[in-house]
C-alpha positions, -999 to 999 in steps of 0.1 A, spaced: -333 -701 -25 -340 -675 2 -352 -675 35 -362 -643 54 -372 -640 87 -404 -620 92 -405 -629 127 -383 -656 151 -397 -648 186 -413 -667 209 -450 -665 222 -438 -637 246 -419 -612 222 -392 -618 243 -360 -595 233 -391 -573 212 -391 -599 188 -421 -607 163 -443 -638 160 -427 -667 139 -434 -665 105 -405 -674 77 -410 -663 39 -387 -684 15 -386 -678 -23 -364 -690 -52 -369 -689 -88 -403 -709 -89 -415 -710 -52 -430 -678 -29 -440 -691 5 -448 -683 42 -442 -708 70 -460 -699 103 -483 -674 106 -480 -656 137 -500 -627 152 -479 -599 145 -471 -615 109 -493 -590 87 -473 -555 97 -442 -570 100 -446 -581 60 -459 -545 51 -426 -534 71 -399 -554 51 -418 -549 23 -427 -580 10 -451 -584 -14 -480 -603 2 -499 -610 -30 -474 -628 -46 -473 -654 -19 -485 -689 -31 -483 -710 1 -488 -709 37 -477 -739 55 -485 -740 92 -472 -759 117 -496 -755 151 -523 -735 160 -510 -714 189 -513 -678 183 -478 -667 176 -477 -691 147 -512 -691 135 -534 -661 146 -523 -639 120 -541 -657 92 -575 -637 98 -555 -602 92 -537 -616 59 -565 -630 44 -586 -595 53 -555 -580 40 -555 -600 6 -595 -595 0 -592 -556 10 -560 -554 -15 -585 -571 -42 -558 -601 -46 -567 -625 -73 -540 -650 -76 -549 -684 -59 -536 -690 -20 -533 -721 -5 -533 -730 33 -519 -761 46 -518 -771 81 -523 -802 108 -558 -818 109 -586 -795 121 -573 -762 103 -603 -758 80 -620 -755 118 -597 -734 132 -590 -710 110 -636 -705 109 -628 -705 146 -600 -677 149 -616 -659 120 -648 -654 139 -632 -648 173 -611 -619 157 -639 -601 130 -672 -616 133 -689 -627 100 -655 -628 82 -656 -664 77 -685 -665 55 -672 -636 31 -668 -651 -4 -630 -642 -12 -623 -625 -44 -595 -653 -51 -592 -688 -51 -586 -697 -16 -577 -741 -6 -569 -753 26 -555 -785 32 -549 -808 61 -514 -827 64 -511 -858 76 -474 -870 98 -450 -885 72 -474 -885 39 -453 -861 17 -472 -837 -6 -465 -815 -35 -479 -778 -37 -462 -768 -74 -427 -768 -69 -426 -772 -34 -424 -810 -19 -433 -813 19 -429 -839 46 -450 -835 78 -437 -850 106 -447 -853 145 -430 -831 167 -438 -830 210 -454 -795 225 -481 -801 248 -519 -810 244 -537 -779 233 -532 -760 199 -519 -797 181 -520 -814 162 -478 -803 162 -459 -809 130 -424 -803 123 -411 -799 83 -391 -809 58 -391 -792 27 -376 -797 -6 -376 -771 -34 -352 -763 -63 -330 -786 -57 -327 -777 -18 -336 -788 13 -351 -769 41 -358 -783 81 -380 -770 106 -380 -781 139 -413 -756 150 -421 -761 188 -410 -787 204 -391 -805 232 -365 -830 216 -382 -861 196 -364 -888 175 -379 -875 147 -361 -845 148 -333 -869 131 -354 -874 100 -363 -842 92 -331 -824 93 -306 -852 84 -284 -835 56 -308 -808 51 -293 -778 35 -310 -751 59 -321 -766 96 -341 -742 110 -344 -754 149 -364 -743 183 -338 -732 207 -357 -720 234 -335 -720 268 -294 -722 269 -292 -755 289 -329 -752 313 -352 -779 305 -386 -766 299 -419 -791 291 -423 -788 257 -397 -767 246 -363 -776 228 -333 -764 249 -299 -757 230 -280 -781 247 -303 -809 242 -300 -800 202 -263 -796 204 -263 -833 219 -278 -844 188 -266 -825 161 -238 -854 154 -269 -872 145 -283 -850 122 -257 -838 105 -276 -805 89 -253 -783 63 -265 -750 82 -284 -746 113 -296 -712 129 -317 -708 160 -349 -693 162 -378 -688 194 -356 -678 220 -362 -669 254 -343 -644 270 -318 -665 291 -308 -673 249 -311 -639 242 -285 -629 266 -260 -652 251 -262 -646 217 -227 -629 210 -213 -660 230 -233 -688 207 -212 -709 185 -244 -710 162 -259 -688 143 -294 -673 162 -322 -656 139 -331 -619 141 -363 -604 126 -352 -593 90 -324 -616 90 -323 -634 52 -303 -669 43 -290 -680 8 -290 -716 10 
């Protein structure tokens, strides 16, 4: 299993970093998680082959993890795609993606793909199966606007994949990334508590809890940024790709 980093900033492209948006692939499984704004030319850029994408799992709807839906879906139609995509995402993303859709290219909702297109809403701690890939939703803490907020775990060929998404710390946090193979976690400021946010201290605090086989860092902020050839961690860069 693979996972590549398309994007790992935050929502202010601090250090000129792109819009979250992870691909991960293995032998039977091709799929994006997050689907930020600047998602569509950063695929073109490393190359990845956006028509053989099967899955889009998305974790909130603030813009640098869901607005670039509209310009890969345009993308897929416009690149006469045919194979079947599916879009999963918390309750209300049928709605918000019409929403977004409209407020970036007017009409576009409406337009009958050429492919099969599904979108399905995930409900907190009801796991579900797309093909080969299994997926537990669970709540996760960023604010009141752009929810509902879910964090993931992910199980796949044999593997196990967390991610924390956006969020300031939250018991469940434990759950999804006990023993998980890959821990993909929020590490937004070194030690600054900020509302909403997950700060790399608090994580370290509870990492003795969670117990993940690999963690890296991802959605920093610049006071992170600055420290990264002092972290004991590994921290995410655009590009980057993981075995696990």
């Amino acid at each position: 299993m693979q996972l590549r980093f398309v994007g790992c900033g935050d929502a202010f492209g601090s250090g000129g970093r792109g819009n979250t948006c992870f691909h991960v692939t293995g032998e039977r499984v091709n799929f994006l998680i997050d689907c930020g704004a600047s998602t569509l030319p950063a695929l073109k850029r490393l190359r990845i082959a956006r028509n053989d994408i099967d899955l889009v799992l998305i974790t909130h709807f603030h813009g640098d993890h869901f607005a670039g839906l509209p310009f890969l879906l345009l993308d897929a139609q416009f690149s006469r795609r045919s194979r079947p995509l599916l879009i999963a995402g918390p309750e209300g993303i049928e709605t918000r993606l019409k929403q977004v859709m409209e407020a970036l290219f007017e009409n576009s909702s409406g337009t009958k793909q050429r492919f099969d297109l599904s979108i399905v809403a995930l409900k907190p701690e009801q796991t579900i199966s797309f093909g080969d890939v299994k997926v537990t939703p669970f709540p996760v803490v960023h604010g009141e606007s752009g929810g509902p907020f879910l964090a993931y775990r992910i199980e796949a060929e044999g593997r196990s994949l967390a991610y924390s998404a956006d969020t300031e710390w939250t018991e469940t946090l434990i759950p999804l990334a006990r023993d998980a193979d890959l821990f993909v976690a929020e590490a937004y400021t070194y030690d600054r508590i900020v509302k909403n946010h997950l700060s790399l201290n608090t994580l370290e605090a509870h990492l003795p809890e969670i117990r993940p086989k690999r963690l890296i860092l991802t959605h920093m902020g610049d006071d992170m940024l600055e420290r990264l050839d002092r972290l004991a961690h590994t921290a995410a860069d655009d590009g980057m790709a993981i075995e696990f």
